[in-house]
C-alpha positions as CSV (number, residue, x, y, z in Angstrom):
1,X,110.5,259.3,46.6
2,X,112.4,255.7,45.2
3,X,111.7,254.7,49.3
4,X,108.2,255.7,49.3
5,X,107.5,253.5,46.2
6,X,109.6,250.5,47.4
7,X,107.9,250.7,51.0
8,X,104.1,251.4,48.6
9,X,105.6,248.0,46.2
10,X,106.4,245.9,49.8
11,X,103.6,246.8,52.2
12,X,100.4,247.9,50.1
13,X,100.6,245.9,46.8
14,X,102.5,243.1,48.6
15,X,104.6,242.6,45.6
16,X,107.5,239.9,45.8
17,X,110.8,240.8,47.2
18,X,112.8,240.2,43.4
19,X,109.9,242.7,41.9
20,X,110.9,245.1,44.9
21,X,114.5,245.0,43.6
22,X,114.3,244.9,39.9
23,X,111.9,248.2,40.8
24,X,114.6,250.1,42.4
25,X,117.6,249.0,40.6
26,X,115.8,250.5,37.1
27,X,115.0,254.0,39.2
28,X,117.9,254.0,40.6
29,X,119.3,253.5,37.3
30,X,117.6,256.2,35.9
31,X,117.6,258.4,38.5
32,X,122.2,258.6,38.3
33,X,121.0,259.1,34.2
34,X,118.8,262.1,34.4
35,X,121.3,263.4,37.0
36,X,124.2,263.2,34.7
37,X,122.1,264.4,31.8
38,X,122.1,267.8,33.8
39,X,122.2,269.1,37.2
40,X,119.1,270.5,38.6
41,X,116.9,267.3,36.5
42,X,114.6,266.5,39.6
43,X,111.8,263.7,39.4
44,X,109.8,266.4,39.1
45,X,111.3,268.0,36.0
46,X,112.2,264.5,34.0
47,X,110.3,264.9,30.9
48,X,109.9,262.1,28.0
49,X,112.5,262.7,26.0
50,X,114.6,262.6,28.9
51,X,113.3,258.6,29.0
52,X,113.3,258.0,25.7
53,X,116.9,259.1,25.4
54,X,117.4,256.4,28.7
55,X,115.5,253.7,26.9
56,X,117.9,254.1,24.0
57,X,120.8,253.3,26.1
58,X,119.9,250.4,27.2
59,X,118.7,249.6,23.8
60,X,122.9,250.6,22.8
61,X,124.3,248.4,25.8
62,X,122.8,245.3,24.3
63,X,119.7,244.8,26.8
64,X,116.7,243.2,24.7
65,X,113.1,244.8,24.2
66,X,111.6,243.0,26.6
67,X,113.8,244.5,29.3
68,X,113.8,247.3,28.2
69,X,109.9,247.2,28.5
70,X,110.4,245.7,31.5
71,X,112.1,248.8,32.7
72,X,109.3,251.4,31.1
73,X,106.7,249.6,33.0
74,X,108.9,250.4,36.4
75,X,108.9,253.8,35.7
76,X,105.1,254.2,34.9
77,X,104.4,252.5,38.1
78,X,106.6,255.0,39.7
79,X,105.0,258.1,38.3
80,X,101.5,256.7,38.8
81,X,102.4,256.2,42.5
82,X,103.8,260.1,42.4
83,X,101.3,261.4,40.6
84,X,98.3,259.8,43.1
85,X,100.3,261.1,46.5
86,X,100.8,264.6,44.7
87,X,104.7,263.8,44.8
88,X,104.8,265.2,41.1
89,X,102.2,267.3,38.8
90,X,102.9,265.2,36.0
91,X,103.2,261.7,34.2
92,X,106.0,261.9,31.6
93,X,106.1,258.1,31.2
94,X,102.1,257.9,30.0
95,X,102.9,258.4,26.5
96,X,106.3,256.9,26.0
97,X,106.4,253.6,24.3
98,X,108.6,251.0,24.4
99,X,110.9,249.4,21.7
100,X,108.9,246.6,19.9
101,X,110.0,243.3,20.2
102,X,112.1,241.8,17.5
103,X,110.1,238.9,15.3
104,X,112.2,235.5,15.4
105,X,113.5,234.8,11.5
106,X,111.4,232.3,9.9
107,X,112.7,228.6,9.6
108,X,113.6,227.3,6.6
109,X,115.4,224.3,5.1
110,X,118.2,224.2,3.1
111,X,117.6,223.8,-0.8
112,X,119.9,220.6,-0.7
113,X,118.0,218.7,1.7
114,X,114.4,219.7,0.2
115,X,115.8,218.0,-3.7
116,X,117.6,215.2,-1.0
117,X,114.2,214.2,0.4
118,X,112.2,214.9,-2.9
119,X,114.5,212.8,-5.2
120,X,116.8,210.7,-3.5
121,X,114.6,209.2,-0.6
122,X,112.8,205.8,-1.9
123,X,109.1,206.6,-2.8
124,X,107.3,203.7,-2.8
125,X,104.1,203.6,-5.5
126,X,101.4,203.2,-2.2
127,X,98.9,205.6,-1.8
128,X,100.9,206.7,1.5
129,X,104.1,207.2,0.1
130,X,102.9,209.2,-3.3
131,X,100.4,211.3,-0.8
132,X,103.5,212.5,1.6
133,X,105.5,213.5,-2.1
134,X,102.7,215.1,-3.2
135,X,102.4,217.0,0.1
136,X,105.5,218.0,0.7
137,X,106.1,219.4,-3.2
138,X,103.0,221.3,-3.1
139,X,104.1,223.0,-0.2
140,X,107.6,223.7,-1.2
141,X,106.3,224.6,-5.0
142,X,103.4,226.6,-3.8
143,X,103.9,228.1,-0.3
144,X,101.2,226.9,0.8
145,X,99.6,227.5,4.9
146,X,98.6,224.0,6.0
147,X,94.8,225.6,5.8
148,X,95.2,226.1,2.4
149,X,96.6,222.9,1.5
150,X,94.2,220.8,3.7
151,X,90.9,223.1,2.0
152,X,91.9,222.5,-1.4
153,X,89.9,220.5,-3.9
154,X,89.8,218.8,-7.1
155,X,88.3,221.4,-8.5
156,X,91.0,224.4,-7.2
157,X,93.3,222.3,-9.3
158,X,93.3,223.7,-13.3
159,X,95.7,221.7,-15.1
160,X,95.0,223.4,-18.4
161,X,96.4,227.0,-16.6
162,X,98.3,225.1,-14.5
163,X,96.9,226.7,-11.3
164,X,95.8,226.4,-8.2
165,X,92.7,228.4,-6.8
166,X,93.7,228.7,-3.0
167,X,91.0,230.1,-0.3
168,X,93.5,231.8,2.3
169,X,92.6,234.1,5.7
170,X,89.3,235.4,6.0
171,X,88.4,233.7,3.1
172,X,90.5,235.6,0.3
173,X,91.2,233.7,-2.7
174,X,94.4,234.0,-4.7
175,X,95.6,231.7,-7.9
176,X,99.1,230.1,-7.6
177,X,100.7,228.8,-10.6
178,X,103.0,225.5,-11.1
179,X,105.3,223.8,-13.3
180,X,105.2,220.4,-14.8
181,X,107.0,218.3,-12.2
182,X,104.1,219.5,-9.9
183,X,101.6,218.9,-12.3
184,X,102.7,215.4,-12.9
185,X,102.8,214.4,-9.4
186,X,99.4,215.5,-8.4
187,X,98.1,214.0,-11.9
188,X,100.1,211.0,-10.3
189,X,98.7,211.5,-7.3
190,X,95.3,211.5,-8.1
191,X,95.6,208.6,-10.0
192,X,96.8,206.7,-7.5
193,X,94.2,208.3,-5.0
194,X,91.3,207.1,-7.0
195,X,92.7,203.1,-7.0
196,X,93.2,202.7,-3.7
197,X,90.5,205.2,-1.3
198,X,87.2,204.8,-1.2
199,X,86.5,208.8,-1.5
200,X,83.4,210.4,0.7
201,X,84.9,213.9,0.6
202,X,85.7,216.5,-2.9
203,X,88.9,217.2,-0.7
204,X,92.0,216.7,-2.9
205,X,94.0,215.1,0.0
206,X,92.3,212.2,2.1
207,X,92.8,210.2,4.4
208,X,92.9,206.3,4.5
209,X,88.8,206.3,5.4
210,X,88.1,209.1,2.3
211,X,87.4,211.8,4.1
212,X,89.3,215.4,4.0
213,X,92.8,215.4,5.6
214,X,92.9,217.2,8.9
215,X,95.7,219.8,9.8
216,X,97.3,217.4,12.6
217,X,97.7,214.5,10.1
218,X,99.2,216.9,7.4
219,X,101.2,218.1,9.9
220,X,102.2,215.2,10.9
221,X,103.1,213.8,7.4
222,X,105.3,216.7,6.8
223,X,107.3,216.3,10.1
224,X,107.7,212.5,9.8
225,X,109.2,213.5,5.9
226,X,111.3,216.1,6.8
227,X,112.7,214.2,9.9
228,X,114.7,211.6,7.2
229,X,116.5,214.7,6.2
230,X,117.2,217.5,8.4
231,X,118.2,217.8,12.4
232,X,115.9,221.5,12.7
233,X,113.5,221.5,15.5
234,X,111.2,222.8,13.5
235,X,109.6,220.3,11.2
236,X,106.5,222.1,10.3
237,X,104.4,222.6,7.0
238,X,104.8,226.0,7.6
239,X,109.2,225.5,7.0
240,X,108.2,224.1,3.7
241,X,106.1,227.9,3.1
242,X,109.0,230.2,4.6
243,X,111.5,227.8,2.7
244,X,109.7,228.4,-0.6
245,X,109.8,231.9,0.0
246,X,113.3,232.0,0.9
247,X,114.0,230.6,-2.0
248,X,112.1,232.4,-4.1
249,X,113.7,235.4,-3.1
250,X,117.5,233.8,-3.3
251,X,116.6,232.8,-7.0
252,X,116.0,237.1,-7.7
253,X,112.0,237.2,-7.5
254,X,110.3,240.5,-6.6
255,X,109.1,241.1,-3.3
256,X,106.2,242.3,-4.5
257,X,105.6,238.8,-6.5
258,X,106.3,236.6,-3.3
259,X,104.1,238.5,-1.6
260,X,101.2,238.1,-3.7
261,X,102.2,234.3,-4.2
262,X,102.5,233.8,-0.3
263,X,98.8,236.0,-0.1
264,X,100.4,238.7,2.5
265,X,98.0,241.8,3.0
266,X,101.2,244.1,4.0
267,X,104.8,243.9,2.3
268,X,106.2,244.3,5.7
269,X,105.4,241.0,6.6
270,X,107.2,239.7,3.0
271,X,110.3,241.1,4.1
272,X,110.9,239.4,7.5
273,X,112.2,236.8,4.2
274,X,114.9,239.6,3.4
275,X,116.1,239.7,6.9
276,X,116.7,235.6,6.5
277,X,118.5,235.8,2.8
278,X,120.7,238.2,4.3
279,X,121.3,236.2,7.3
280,X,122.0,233.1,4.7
281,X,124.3,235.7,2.7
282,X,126.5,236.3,5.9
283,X,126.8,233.1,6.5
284,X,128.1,232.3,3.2
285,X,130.5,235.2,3.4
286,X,132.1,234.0,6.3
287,X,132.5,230.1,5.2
288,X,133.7,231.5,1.7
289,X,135.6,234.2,1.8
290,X,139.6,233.8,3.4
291,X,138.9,236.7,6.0
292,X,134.8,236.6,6.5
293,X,135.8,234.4,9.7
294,X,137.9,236.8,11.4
C-alpha cells in the first residue's frame, strides 16, 4: 500500500522528490509503530487512538508541533488515497487533530532599562523630546496597543479621576487609571504641545504639522527610544504593553486585574504573561542560587 501511495505522490500528483521521501519515511514510521503496538495491527485495522498514541511519541522525543502536523497530514493523504482505491473501508486519520502549536513568549524589557531610559537619558524641553517621554511612559504605565495610544484624545484624558478612557478592538472602551508621575508628564506634555504645534486635530499626540500621530511614526518613536537602551530585536510599542504586564504581574497583581487593564476578552490570553514571569523566575534561580546552574 506505502508503494502505491509513493508511485500515486510521484506519477499522478507530480509531487517533488523530498515530499515523496518525508511521505514514506513518516508511514514507514508508523507503520514499524502500529506493528509493535500489536501483532495482527494491519492498515486496515489502525484506528485513531492508535495515531494519537503515535503523535504523542513524537510529541515525547522532542519533535515540534509543526512536525508533528506535518506528519498527520501524511497520514491523511495516505488514507484518503486508500480509502478512494477501496485499499481500506475506513479513514481513521479524518477526525484526529494535531498538537497546537506553541505561542512564542511575549517580549519584554527589563525593569532596569525602562527607569534607565525614563530617568537617566537627557530629556531635552523640545516638543520632540517631551513627546517621545510622554510616549513611552504612557505605554509602559498604561499598557497601552499602539491603536489605543495613537486614538486617544484630550478629552479621554480625566485628570480629576486620573484616568484614561481608551477605545480598544472592535471598538470596546475600558478606563485605565494612573499615578502622578504620569499625570505630570502629560500635564507637561500638553503644555509644551500647545507652545510649539499649531494643532488641526483633538488627537492628544501630534505630529510636527498638528495632525493625529500615525501608528508608523509612534512606532517609530518608540523603537528609536528604546534603541539608547536595550540590544532586543524587538523594539516595538507593543514590548512596552507585554513589559507593563510583566510587571504588573512580578509586582503580585491579580490576573484577573491585568487582564481587564490590558482589555483581554479571554484570561487565557492574560496568562501567556505567567508563562514569561516564570521563565524570568528560572532564570533568576539559576544566576542566584549556588546549584540552579548545574
Amino acid at each position: 500500500m506505502i508503494d502505491q501511495f509513493l508511485d500515486y505522490l510521484r506519477y499522478e500528483r507530480n509531487r517533488s522528490p523530498l515530499t515523496v521521501v518525508r511521505y514514506e519515511r513518516c508511514l514507514r514510521d508508523f507503520q514499524q509503530y502500529f506493528q509493535n503496538v500489536e501483532k495482527g495491527i494491519t492498515w486496515a485495522t489502525v484506528d485513531a487512538d492508535l495515531i494519537r498514541g503515535w503523535m504523542e511519541t513524537l510529541v515525547d522525543k522532542g519533535n515540534k508541533a509543526t512536525s508533528v502536523n506535518t506528519d498527520l497530514a501524511a497520514l491523511r493523504s495516505f488514507f484518503r488515497f486508500a480509502m478512494s482505491r477501496k485499499l481500506v473501508d475506513h479513514d481513521p486519520a479524518y477526525k484526529v487533530t494535531g498538537p497546537k502549536k506553541q505561542k512564542p513568549l511575549p517580549h519584554f524589557m527589563k525593569e532596569r532599562d525602562v527607569d534607565k531610559l525614563l530617568d537617566q537619558q537627557e530629556w531635552r524641553n523640545n516638543y520632540k523630546d517631551v513627546r517621545a517621554r510622554t510616549i513611552i511612559l504612557l505605554l509602559y504605565e498604561a499598557g497601552l496597543r499602539r491603536s489605543e495610544l495613537v486614538g486617544l484624545d484630550d478629552k479621554d484624558v480625566d485628570f480629576g479621576s486620573r484616568q484614561l478612557k481608551v477605545t480598544g478592538k472592535r471598538n470596546k472602551q475600558r478606563y485605565i487609571p494612573f499615578g502622578e508621575e504620569l499625570e505630570s508628564e502629560l500635564k507637561h506634555y500638553m503644555e509644551v504641545r500647545d507652545q510649539q504645534v499649531e494643532r488641526k486635530s483633538t488627537a492628544l499626540f501630534l505630529d510636527r504639522h498638528g495632525e493625529r500621530m500615525t501608528g508608523g511614526q509612534v512606532y517609530f518613536v518608540v523603537r528609536d527610544q528604546l534603541s539608547k537602551v536595550t540590544f532586543m530585536k524587538k523594539r516595538s510599542p507593543h514590548v512596552l504593553r507585554h513589559t507593563f504586564a510583566t510587571a504588573m504581574l512580578n509586582h503580585e497583581a491579580g490576573l484577573e486585574d491585568v487582564r481587564q487593564l490590558l482589555g483581554h476578552e479571554s484570561l487565557q490570553t492574560t496568562e501567556i504573561y505567567t508563562h514569561t514571569t516564570f521563565e524570568q523566575l528560572k532564570r533568576v534561580y539559576k544566576d542566584a542560587h549556588p546549584r540552579g546552574g548545574e
